[in-house]
C-alpha positions in Angstrom: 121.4 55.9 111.3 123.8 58.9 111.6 126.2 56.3 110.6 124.4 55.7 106.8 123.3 58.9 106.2 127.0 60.2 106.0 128.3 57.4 104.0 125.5 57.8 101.7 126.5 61.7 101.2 129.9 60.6 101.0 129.0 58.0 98.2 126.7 60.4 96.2 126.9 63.9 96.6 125.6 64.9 93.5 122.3 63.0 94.8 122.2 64.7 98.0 123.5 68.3 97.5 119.9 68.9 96.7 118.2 67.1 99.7 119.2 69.9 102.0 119.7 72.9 99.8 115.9 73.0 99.5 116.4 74.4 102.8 117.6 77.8 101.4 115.0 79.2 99.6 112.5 78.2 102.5 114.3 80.1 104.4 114.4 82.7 102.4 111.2 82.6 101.4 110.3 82.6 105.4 112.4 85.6 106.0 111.4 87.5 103.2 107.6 87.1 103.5 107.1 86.3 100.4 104.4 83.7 101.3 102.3 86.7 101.8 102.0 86.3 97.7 100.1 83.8 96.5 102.2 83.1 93.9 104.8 82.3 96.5 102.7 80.3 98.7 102.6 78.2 96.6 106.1 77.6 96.0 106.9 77.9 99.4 104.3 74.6 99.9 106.0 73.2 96.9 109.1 73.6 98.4 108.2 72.2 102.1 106.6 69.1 100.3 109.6 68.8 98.1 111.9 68.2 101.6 109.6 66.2 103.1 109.7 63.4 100.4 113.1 64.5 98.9 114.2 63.5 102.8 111.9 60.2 103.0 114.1 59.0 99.6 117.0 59.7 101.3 116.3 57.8 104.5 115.6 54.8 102.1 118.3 54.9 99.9 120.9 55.3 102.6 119.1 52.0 103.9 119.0 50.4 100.4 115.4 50.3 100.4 113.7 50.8 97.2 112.3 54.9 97.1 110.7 54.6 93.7 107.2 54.9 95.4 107.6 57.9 96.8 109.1 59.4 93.4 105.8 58.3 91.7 103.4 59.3 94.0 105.2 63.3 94.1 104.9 63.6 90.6 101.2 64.2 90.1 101.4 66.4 92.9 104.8 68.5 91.7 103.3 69.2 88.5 99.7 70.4 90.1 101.5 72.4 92.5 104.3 73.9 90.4 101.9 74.7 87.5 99.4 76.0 89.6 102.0 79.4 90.2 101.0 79.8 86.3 97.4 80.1 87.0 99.0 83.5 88.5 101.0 85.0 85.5 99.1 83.4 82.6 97.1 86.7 81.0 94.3 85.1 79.2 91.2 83.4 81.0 91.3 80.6 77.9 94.8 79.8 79.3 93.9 79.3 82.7 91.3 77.3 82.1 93.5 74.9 79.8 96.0 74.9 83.0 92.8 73.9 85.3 92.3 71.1 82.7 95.5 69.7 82.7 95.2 69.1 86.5 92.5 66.8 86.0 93.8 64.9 82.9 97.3 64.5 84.0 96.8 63.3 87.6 94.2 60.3 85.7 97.0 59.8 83.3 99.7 59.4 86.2 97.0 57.1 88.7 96.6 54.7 85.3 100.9 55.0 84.7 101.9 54.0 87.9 99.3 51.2 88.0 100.4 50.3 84.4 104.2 50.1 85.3 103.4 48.3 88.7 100.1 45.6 88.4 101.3 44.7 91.7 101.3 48.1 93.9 101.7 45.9 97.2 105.2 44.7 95.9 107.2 48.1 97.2 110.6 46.2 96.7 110.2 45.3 93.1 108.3 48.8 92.6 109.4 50.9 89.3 109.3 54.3 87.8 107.1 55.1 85.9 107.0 54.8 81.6 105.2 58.2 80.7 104.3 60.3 83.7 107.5 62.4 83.7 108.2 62.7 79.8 104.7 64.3 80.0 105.3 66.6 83.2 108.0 67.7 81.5 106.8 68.9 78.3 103.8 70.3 80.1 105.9 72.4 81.8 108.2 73.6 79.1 105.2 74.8 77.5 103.5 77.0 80.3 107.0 78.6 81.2 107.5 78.9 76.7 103.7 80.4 77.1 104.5 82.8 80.0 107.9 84.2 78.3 106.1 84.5 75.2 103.3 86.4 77.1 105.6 88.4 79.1 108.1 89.9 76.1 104.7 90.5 74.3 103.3 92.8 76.8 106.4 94.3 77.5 105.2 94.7 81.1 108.3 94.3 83.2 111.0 96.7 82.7 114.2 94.0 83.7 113.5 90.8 83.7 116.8 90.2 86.1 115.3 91.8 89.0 111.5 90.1 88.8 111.9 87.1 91.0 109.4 85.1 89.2 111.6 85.4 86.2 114.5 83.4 88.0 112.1 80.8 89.6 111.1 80.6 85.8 114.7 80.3 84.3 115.3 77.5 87.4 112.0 75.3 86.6 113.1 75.7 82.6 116.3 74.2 83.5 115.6 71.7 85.5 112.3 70.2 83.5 114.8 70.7 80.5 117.3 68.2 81.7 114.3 66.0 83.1 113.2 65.6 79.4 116.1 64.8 78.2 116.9 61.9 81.0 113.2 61.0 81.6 112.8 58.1 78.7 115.9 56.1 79.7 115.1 56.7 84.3 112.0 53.9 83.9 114.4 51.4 82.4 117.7 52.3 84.3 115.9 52.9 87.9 115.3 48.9 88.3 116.0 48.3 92.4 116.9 44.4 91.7 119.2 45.2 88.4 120.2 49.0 88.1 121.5 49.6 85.1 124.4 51.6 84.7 124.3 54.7 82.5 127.3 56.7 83.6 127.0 60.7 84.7 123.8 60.5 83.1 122.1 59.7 85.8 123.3 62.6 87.7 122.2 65.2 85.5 118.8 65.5 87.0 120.1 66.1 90.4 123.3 68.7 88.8 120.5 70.6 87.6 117.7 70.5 90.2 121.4 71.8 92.6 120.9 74.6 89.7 117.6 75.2 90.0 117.5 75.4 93.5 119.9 78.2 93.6 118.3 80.6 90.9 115.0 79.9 92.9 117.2 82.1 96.0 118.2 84.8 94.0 114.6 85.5 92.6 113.5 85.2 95.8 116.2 87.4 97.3 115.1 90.2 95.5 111.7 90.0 96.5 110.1 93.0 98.4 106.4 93.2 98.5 105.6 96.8 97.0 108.2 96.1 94.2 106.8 92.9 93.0 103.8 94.0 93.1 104.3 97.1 90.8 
């Protein structure tokens, strides 16, 4: 087993760099006590759920099994979770209550996708990636961390933006939902266990900047102490 696992790091490093740097800001999120904010609770459960499955794809795909399951199933749950910190930061009560919404309607839409793509869910080895789901999650996103920044120069409530940690945790989801977009229409037709297609570096740049991502997650949290944040 140990055997695999270091080929498969060997073989794709891009793809596995991000596997275990989840690892850091847990940690650091752990040591700072930053879960004592509900804002970063929820990351911090985000994050732990994030390993847990990002860990289960790599045990399969240092096997050859087929992950794409497991890659479907997270993404309801990724985008509930990670928009949920918003419910935090948004200012308006309208706002919140469009976020709440989108919960419900996006976790239908994403049930009917993956049941679309895959009419026969008991056939894991031929199982596929879904046509919509992440094209949506994606813009969703973009547009509650748009909606925050727009909010936040607006009110001109934080004095510099480079030491609020929540403004790096921002910059790494915009990033990373960024490059999702721009990959996301091409993954459901390329990600085919039985016939991958091959489309170059392009299929790293997800994982290049979810690497990125990870890391400006750190520093936000690094500068977190409770008084200041809270102020």
């Amino acid at each position: 087993m140990l055997e695999n696992y270091c080929s498969y790091i060997i073989r794709q490093p891009v793809i596995s760099a991000p596997v275990f740097l989840n690892l850091l800001p847990i940690l650091l999120i752990w040591r700072k006590r930053a879960y004592n904010d509900k804002m970063f609770f929820i990351l911090f459960v985000y994050l732990i759920l994030k390993f847990g499955v990002d860990l289960v794809m790599f045990d399969l795909a240092s096997q050859r099994k087929n992950s794409v399951l497991y890659y479907n199933l997270n993404i309801p749950v990724r985008y509930v979770l990670t928009s949920w910190m918003f419910y935090y930061k948004l200012d308006y009560n309208a706002q919140r209550k469009w976020l709440m919404l989108s919960w419900i309607l996006f976790v239908a839409f994403s049930a009917w996708d993956i049941i679309h793509t895959n009419p026969s869910m008991g056939d894991l080895y031929n199982h596929k990636m879904v046509l919509y789901s992440t094209t949506l999650e994606s813009l969703l996103m973009l547009f509650w961390i748009m909606l925050y920044f727009y909010n936040t120069m607006r009110a001109l409530k934080i004095p510099n933006l480079l030491t609020y940690p929540f403004f790096w945790i921002c910059s790494g989801f915009l990033l990373y939902y960024s490059s999702l977009l721009f990959i996301a229409p091409v993954l459901h037709y390329a990600s085919k266990w039985d016939q991958w297609m091959d489309i170059g570096s392009l299929d790293y740049i997800p994982y290049a900047f979810e690497t990125v991502s990870l890391l400006l997650f750190s520093i936000g949290i690094a500068q977190y102490t409770g008084s200041s944040y809270a102020k």
